[in-house]
C-alpha positions as CSV (number, residue, x, y, z in Angstrom):
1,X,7.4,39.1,6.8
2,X,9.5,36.6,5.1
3,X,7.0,35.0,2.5
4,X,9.7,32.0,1.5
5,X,8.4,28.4,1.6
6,X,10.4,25.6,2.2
7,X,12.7,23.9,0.2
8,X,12.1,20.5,1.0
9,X,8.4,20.9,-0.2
10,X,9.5,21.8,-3.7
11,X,10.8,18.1,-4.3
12,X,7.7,16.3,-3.0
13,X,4.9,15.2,-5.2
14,X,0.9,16.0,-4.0
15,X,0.5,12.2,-3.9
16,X,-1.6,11.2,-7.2
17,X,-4.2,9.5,-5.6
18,X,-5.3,12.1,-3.4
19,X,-5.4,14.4,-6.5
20,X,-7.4,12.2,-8.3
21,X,-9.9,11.8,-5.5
22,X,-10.1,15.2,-5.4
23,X,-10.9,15.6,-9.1
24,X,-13.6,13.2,-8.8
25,X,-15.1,14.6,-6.2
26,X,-15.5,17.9,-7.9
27,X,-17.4,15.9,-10.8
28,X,-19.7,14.3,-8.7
29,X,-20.5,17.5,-7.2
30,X,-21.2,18.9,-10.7
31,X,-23.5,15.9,-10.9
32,X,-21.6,13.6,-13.3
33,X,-22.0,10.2,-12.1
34,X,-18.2,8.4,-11.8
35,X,-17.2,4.7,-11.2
36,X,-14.0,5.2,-8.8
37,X,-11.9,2.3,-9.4
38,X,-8.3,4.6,-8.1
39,X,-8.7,4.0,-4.4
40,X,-7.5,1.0,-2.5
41,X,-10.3,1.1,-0.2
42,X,-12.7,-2.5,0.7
43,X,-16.1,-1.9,0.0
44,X,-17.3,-4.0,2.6
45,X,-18.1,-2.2,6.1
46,X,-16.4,-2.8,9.1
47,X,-17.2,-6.1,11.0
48,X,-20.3,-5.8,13.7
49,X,-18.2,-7.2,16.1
50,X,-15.7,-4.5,16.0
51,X,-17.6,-1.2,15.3
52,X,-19.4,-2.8,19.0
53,X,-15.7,-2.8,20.5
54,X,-14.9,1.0,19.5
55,X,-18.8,1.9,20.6
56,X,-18.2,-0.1,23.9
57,X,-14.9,1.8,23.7
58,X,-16.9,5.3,23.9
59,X,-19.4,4.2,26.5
60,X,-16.5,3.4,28.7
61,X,-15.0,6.3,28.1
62,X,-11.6,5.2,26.6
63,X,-11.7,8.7,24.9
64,X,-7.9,10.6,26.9
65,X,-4.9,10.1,25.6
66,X,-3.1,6.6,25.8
67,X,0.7,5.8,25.7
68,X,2.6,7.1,23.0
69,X,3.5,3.3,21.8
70,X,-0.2,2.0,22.2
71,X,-2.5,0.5,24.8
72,X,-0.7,-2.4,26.5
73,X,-3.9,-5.1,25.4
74,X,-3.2,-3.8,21.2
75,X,0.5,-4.4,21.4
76,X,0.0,-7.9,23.1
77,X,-2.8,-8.7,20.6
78,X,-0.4,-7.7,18.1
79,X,2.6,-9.7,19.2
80,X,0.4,-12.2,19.5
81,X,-0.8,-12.5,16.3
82,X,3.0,-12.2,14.4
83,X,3.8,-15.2,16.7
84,X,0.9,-17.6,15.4
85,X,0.7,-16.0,11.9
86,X,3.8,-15.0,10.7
87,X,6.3,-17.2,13.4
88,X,8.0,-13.8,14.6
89,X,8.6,-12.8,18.6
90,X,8.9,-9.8,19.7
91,X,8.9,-7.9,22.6
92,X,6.5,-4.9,23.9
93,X,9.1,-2.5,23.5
94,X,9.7,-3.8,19.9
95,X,5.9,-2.9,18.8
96,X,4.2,0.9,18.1
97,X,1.0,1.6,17.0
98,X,0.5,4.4,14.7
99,X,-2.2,6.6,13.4
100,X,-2.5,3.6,10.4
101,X,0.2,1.9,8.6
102,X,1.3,4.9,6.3
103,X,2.3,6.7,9.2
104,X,4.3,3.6,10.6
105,X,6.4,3.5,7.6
106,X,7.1,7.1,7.7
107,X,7.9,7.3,11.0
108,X,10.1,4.2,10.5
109,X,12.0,5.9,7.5
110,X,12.8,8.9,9.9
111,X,14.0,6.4,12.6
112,X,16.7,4.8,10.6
113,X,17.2,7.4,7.4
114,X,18.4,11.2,7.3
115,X,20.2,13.9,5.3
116,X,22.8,12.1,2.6
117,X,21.3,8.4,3.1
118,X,19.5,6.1,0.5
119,X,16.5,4.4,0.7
120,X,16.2,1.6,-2.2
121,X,12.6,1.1,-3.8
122,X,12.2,-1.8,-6.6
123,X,9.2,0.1,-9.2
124,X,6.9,-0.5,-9.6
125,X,5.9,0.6,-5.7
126,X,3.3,2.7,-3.5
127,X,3.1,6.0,-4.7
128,X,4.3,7.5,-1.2
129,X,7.0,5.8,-0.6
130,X,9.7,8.0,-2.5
131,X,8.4,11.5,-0.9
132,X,8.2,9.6,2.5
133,X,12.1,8.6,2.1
134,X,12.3,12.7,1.1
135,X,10.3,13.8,4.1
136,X,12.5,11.7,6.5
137,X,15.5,13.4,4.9
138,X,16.8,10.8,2.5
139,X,17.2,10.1,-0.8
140,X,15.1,7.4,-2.8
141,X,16.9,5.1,-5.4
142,X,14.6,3.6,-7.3
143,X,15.7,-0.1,-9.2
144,X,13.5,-2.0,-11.7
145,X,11.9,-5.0,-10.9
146,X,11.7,-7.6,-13.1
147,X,9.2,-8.1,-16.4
148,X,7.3,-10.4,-14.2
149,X,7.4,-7.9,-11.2
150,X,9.8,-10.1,-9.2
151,X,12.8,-8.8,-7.2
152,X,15.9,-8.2,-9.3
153,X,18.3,-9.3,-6.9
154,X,21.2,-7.9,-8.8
155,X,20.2,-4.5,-9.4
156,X,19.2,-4.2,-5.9
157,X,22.9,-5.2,-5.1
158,X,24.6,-3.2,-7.5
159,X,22.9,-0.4,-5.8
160,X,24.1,-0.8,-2.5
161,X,26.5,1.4,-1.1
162,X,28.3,3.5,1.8
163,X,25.2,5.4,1.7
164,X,22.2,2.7,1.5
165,X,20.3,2.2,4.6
166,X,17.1,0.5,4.0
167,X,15.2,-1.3,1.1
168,X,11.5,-1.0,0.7
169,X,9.4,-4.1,0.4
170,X,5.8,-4.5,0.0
171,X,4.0,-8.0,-0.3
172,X,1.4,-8.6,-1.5
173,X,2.4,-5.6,-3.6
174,X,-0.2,-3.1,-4.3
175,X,0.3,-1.9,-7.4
176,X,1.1,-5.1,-9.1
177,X,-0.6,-7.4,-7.1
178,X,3.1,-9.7,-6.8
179,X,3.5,-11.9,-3.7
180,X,7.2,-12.4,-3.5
181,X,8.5,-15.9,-3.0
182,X,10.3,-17.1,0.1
183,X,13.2,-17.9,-2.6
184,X,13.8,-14.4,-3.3
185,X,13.2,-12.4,-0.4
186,X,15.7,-15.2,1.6
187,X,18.0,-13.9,-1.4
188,X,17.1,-10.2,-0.3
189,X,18.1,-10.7,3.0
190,X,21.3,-12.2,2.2
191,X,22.0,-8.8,0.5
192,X,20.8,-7.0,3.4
193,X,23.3,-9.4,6.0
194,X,26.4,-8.7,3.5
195,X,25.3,-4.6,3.0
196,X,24.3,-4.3,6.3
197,X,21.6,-2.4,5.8
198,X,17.7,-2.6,6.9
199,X,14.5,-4.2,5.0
200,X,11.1,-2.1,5.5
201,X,8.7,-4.7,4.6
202,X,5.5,-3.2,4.1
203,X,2.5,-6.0,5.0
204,X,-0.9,-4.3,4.8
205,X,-2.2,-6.9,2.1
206,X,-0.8,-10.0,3.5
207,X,-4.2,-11.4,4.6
208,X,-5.7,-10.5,0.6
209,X,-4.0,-13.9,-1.0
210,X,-5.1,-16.2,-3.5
211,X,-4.7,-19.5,-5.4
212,X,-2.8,-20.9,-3.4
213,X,-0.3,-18.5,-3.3
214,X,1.4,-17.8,0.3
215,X,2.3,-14.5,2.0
216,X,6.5,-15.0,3.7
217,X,7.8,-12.1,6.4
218,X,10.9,-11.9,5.5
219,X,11.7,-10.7,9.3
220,X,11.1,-14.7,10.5
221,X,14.0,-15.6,8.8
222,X,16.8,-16.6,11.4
223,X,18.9,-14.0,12.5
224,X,17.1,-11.2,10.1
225,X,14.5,-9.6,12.9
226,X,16.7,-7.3,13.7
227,X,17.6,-5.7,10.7
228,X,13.9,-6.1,9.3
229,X,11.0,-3.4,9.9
230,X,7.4,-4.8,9.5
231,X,4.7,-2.3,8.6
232,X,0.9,-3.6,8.8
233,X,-2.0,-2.3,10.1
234,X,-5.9,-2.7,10.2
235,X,-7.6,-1.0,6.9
236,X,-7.3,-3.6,4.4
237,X,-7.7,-6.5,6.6
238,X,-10.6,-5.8,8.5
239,X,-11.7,-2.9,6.2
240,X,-10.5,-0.5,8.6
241,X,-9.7,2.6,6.5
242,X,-10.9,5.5,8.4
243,X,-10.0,3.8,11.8
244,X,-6.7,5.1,11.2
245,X,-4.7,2.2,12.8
246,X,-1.3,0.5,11.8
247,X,1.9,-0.9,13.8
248,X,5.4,-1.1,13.1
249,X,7.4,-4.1,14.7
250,X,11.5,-3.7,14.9
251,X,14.0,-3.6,17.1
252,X,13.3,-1.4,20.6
253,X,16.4,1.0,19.5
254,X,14.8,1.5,16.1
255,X,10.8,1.3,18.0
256,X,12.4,3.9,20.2
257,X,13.1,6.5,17.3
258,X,9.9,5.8,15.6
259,X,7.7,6.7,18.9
260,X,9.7,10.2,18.9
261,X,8.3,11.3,15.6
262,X,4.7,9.9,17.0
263,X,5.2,11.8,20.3
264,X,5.9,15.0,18.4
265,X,3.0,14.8,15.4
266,X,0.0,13.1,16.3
267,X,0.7,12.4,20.2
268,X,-0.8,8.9,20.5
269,X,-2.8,6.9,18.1
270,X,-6.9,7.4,18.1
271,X,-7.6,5.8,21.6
272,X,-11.0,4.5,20.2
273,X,-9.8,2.8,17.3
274,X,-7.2,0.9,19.3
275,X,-10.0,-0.8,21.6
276,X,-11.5,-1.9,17.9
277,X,-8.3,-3.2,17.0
278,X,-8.2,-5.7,20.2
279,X,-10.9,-7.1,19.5
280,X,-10.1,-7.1,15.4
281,X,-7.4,-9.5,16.3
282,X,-8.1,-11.4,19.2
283,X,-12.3,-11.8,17.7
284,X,-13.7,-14.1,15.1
285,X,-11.5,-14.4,12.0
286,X,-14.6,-15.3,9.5
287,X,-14.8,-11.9,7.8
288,X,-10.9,-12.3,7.1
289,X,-11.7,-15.1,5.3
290,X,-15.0,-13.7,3.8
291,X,-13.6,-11.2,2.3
292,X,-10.6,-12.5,0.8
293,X,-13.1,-14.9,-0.6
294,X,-15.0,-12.3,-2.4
295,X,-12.1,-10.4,-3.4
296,X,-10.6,-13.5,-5.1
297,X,-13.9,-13.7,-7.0
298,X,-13.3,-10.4,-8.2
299,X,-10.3,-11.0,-9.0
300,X,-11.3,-13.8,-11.5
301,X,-13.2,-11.8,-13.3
302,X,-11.3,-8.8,-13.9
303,X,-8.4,-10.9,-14.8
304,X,-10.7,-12.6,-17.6
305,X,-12.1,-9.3,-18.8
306,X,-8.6,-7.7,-18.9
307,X,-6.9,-10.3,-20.8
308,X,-9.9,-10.9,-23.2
309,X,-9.2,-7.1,-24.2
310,X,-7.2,-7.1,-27.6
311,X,-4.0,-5.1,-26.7
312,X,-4.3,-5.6,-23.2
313,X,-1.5,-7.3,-21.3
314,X,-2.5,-8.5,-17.7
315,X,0.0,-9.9,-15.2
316,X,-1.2,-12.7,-12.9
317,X,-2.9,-10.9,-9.9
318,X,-1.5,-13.2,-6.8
319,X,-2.5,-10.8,-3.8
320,X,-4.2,-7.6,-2.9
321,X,-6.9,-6.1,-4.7
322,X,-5.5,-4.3,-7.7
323,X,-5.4,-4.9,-11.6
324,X,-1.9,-3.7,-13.2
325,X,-2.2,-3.8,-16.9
326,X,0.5,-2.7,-19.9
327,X,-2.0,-0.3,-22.5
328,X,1.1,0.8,-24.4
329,X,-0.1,-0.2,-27.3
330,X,-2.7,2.0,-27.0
331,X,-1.0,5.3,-26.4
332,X,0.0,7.4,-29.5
333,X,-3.0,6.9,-31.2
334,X,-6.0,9.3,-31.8
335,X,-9.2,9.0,-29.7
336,X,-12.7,10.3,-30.5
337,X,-12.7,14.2,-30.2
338,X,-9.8,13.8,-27.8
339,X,-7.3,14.2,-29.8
340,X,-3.8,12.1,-29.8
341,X,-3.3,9.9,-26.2
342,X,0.7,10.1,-25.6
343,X,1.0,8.9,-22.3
344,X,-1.0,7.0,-19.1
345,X,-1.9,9.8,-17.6
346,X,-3.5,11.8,-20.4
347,X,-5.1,8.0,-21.1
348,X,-6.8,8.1,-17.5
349,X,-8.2,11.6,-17.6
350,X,-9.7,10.7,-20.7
351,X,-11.1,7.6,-19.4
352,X,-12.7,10.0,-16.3
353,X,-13.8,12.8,-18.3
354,X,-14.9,11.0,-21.7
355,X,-16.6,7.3,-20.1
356,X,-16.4,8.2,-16.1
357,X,-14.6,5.6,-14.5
358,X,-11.7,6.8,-12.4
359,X,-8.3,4.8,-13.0
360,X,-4.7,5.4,-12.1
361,X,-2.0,5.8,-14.2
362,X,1.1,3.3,-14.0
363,X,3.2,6.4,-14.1
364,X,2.4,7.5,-10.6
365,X,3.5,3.9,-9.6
366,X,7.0,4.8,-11.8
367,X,6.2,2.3,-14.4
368,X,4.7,4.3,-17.3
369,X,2.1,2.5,-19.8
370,X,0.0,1.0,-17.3
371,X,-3.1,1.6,-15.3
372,X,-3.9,0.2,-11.9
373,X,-8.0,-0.4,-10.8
374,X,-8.8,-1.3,-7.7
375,X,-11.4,-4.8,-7.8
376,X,-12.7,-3.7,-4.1
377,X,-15.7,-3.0,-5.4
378,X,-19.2,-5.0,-6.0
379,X,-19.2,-7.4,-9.0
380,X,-22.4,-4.9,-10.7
381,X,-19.9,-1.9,-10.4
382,X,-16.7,-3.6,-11.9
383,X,-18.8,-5.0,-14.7
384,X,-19.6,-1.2,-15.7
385,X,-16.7,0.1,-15.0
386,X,-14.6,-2.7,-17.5
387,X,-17.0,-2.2,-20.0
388,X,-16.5,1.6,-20.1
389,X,-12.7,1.0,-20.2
390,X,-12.8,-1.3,-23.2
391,X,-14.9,0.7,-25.5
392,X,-12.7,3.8,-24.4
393,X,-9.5,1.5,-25.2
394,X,-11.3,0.3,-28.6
395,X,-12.6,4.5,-29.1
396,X,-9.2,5.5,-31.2
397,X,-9.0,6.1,-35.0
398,X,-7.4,3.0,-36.9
């Protein structure tokens, strides 16, 4: 019996966050009581009105199989709503759901990307992205952003080339929390109409926006649909995480590649949690706006408490629910009985094991020296859990 694993497996990364869920776990099961602040996951429960849709859903016993693409009344809802919110049309054929939005943009990558073709990823980004762009067969080429976290146009376009298919977008961006303007990602596409290549634009967070700051598809841009894949879904939105529900939107040809991988993984998307998502979209939108609400209160406060921490350099959170923060100058130095801190990620197990609040390390994100929290979490639990990271941070020997 041949006992050889693949190949491909050996290049991909157990993504970090799942990892670190796991370790806390086990903590918690040895009775150690930890503050998560690593997972990107609202606190608040899923809307009345759409927990009845997915029990009506059961009653009527929408439990088989459906389409491969979705239930007719989900993609309509859907098209529906990127015509009124984001001014896009597009077609039946040119919508899929998926078994949530991470397995959109994966089945998305394997639609357009395979063996000797580029995928370009500004870093910071999602930790998944690069081993997704792997799985499908690719190879990720990742390009700084800017100090600010903008787009830097001209590294993007200085690495374009025979081989580049796609560029990955995401706005709001977890882990910075960057909206990108309409100035820059009109500049994007231009790159993308003179490269000829595709933009994945990855939209889970575009409904968690604040100050006045607005979320742009880049696919309503005239004459850019087609070249433009848009990723959403339900789980940030309408706190939808174990639903399990996303879309992709793109052209049928491209639609038609992604449904292939779905048809030959998970079969059709959870037939139940499509009957919740009709009624997600086309029900009240108050607890959209509820939550973003409280998620921009949250948002004020951690940005205070960050950047009243001596050392602590916090970029201006514009969207999503996530804290990125530059603790460089606190690595290199000595901390309690802990011994010397080199790096983020030695600074975030010590965080977990010595004060028990879970962060993640900007390293996992490719941007070493910072941590990311999550704010979706009460205002009681993120006043403990930002007190316990500054007197960690302030713990080292002078």
């Amino acid at each position: 019996m041949s006992t050889n694993l693949s190949a491909r497996m050996a290049n991909l990364r157990v993504s970090p966050t799942t990892a670190l869920f796991s370790k806390v776990e086990e903590m918690r099961r040895r009775g150690e009581e930890i503050i998560s602040l690593n997972v990107g996951e609202p606190d608040f429960p899923t809307p009345d009105n759409i927990k009845e849709a997915g029990i009506k859903a059961i009653r009527d016993d929408h439990t088989r199989y459906t389409t491969g693409n979705g239930i007719a009344p989900l993609r309509e809802a859907i098209i529906e709503k990127l015509r009124r919110d984001n001014g896009v049309t597009y077609g039946m054929d040119e919508v899929a759901v998926m078994v949530g939005a991470k397995q959109a943009l994966f089945a998305a990558l394997c639609a357009i990307a395979g063996e000797g073709d580029e995928v370009i990823i500004p870093v910071p980004c999602y930790v998944s992205y690069p081993d997704m762009v792997r799985l499908a067969g690719g190879s990720p080429v990742m390009v700084n952003r800017k100090d600010d976290f903008s787009l830097d146009l001209e590294a993007i376009e200085a690495a374009c080339n025979e081989h580049t298919k796609a560029v990955i977008i995401c706005t709001p961006d977890n882990p910075t929390g960057k909206v990108y303007s309409e100035d820059e990602l009109r500049g994007l596409a231009d790159i993308a109409v003179r490269k000829d290549i595709f933009i994945i634009s990855d939209e889970i967070y575009e409904k968690i926006i604040f100050e006045g700051n607005r979320h742009f598809s880049i696919s309503s841009i005239e004459g850019l649909k087609d070249r433009t894949i848009v990723v959403n879904g339900f789980s940030k939105t309408y706190s939808m995480t174990g639903w399990r529900l996303g879309y992709v939107c793109a052209r049928r040809d491209v639609i038609a590649n992604a449904i292939k991988v779905q048809s030959q993984t998970t079969t059709t998307p959870p037939s139940i949690s499509q009957y919740a998502g009709v009624e997600a979209l086309t029900g009240p939108q108050d607890c959209v706006t509820y939550m973003a609400g409280e998620f921009e209160k949250r948002k004020n406060y951690v940005e205070e408490r960050l950047s009243g921490m001596a050392g602590v350099v916090c970029h201006e959170i514009q969207g999503a629910f996530y804290a990125f923060f530059d603790i460089r100058s606190f690595l290199g130095k000595e901390y309690e009985d802990y011994g010397v801190i080199e790096d983020d990620t030695k600074m975030c197990t010590y965080l977990l094991e010595k004060h028990h609040v879970a962060t993640m390390p900007g390293s996992a994100y490719f941007a070493p020296g910072f941590l990311r929290i999550s704010f979706a979490s009460s205002m009681e639990v993120l006043k403990m859990a930002l007190d316990r990271i500054e007197t960690g941070l302030k713990a080292h020997k002078c």
